[in-house]
N, C-alpha and C positions, 0 to 999 in steps of 0.2 A: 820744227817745234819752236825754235827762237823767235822764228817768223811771226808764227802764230801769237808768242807772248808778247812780242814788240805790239802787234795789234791790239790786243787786249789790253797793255798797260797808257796806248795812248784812244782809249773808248774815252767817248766825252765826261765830262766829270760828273755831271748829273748825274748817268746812271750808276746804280747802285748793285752788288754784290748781293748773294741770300743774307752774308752773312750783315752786310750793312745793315739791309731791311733790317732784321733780326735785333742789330745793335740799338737802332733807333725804337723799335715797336713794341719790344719785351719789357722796358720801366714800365706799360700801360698793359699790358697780355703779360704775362709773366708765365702763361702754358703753350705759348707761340713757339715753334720749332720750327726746324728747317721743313719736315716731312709736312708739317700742317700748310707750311706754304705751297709746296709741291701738291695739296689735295685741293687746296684754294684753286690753281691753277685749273687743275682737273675740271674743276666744276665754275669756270668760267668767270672766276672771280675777277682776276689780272692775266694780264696776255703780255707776259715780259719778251723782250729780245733775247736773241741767244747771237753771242761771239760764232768767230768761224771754230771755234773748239767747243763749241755743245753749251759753254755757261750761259745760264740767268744775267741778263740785265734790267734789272727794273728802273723805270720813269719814275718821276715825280709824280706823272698821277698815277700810276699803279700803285705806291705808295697810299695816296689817298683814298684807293678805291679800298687797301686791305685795312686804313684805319677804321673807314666808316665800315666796311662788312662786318669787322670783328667786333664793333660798337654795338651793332645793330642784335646780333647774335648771343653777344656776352647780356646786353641791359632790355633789349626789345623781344628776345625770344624767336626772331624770325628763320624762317628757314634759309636756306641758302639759294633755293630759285629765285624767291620772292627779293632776295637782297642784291642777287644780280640784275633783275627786270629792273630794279630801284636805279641802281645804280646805271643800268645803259642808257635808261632814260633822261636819268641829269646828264650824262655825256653826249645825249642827241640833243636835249636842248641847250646844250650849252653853261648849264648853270654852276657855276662859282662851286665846289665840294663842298665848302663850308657854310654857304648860304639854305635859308629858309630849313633851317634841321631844326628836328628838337632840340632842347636844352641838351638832354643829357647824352646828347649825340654830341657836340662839340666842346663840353664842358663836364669836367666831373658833377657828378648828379648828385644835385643837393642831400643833404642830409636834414631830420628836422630831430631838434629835440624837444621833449613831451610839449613844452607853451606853445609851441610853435604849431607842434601838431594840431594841437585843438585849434588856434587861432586858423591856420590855415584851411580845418576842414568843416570850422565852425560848431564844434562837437564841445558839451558839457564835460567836467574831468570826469563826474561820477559812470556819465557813458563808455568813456576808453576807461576806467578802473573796471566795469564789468565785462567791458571787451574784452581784456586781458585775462580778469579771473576766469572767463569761462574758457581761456584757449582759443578764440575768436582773433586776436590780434598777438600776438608774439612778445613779449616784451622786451625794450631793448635799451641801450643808451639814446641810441638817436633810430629813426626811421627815415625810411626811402618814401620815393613820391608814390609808389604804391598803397604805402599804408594810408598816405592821405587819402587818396583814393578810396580806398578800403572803408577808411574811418564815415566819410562825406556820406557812402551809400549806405552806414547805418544811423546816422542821422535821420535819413530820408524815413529810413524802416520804421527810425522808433515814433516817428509821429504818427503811423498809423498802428503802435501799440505791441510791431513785433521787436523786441530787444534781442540783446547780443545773444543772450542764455537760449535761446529758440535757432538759434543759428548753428550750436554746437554740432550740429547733424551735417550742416553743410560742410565745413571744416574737413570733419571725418570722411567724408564723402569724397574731396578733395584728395587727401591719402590716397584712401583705395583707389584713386583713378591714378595716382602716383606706380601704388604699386602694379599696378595692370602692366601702365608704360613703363618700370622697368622689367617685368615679365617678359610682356614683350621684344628688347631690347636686350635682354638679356646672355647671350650670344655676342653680342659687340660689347658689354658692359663688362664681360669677362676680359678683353682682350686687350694688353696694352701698350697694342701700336698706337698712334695719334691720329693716324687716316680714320681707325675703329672708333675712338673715341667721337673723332669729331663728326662722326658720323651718326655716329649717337646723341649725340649735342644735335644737329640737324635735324632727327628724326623725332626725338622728343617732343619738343616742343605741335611738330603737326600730327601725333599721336592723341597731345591733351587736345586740340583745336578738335579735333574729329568727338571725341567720348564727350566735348562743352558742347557741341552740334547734338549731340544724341540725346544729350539731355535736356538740352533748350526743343527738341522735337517734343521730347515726353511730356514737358512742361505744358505746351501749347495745347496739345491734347487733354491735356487733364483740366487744362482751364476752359477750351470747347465745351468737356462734356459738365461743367460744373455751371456754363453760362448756356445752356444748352435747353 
């Protein structure tokens, strides 16, 4: 046993401990746990070494692989296949972790406040004021680069005369595909290990992707049969 800690306490300095990881990753995840890394593991995220006594060592890029998973997951929504394929493939070609990401992959994601929003998405104020009144847009201090987004595509709408107030349906419709996926889900959403959670955080998001499919089919149809 003494043996075995002499070996462990002289492991190269790089690698890091759960509880390291943890030290360094939790200012930015502050829901990261030891168990969630052990489920990262599972599902192919980081592939740390293990001591001749069973412990976790993790590398420096394993490190990097659970910033950017967890970035992807927390701000992008992606699943966790998709964030592994992502990821082995900048490892086969070699590419720099930090290079060619989005913004809010290596950088806290901007925030915009209301001037900013308009300027950015080129939107009139009276437009985001009926945004907002009808429940179309959320109101906040400052907004994510989503809303921009958000804001830009009823810009586009309202020049062909459909406004925010004609959207109130889609909004609502949104919910209820909320509430579907947590129906769904709902069996893991009871349960408060962090493997369950985070598995639900995984499933989520390709629950909505599928019901956005079903409705982008329906959509196409109905405009066949109107162009028809």
């Amino acid at each position: 046993m003494a043996a075995a800690s002499a070996r462990e306490r002289s492991a190269p300095a790089a690698l890091l401990s759960i509880g390291q990881v943890l030290s360094r990753l939790t200012p930015e995840f502050p829901q990261l746990s030891s168990s969630k890394l052990r489920f990262l593991e599972e599902r192919g995220i980081v592939t740390p070494s293990r001591t001749e006594s069973g412990y976790r060592k993790f590398a420096p890029k394993d490190v990097d692989r659970l910033r950017l998973a967890l970035t992807l997951q927390r701000d992008r929504y992606m699943p966790l296949s998709v964030i592994r394929e992502h990821l082995d493939r900048r490892d086969e070609e070699g590419v720099d972790p930090s290079a060619d990401l989005p913004v809010s992959i290596v950088a806290t994601p901007r925030r915009f406040r209301r001037e900013e929003l308009l300027s950015a998405a080129g939107a009139a104020p009276q437009l985001l004021n009926d945004a907002i009144s009808t429940g179309v847009i959320l109101p906040a201090d400052t907004y994510t680069e989503s809303t921009v987004a958000l804001l830009r595509g009823l810009v586009a709408l309202d020049r062909h005369g459909i406004e925010p107030r004609h959207l109130r349906q889609l909004r609502q419709s949104a919910e209820r595909d909320v509430a579907l996926v947590e129906s769904a889900l709902s069996a893991l959403l009871r349960r408060t290990d962090t493997a369950s959670r985070a598995k639900a955080a995984e499933m989520a998001p390709e629950l909505a992707a599928r019901l956005d499919e079903v409705r982008g089919m329906f959509a196409k149809e109905a405009l066949a049969r109107l162009l028809s």
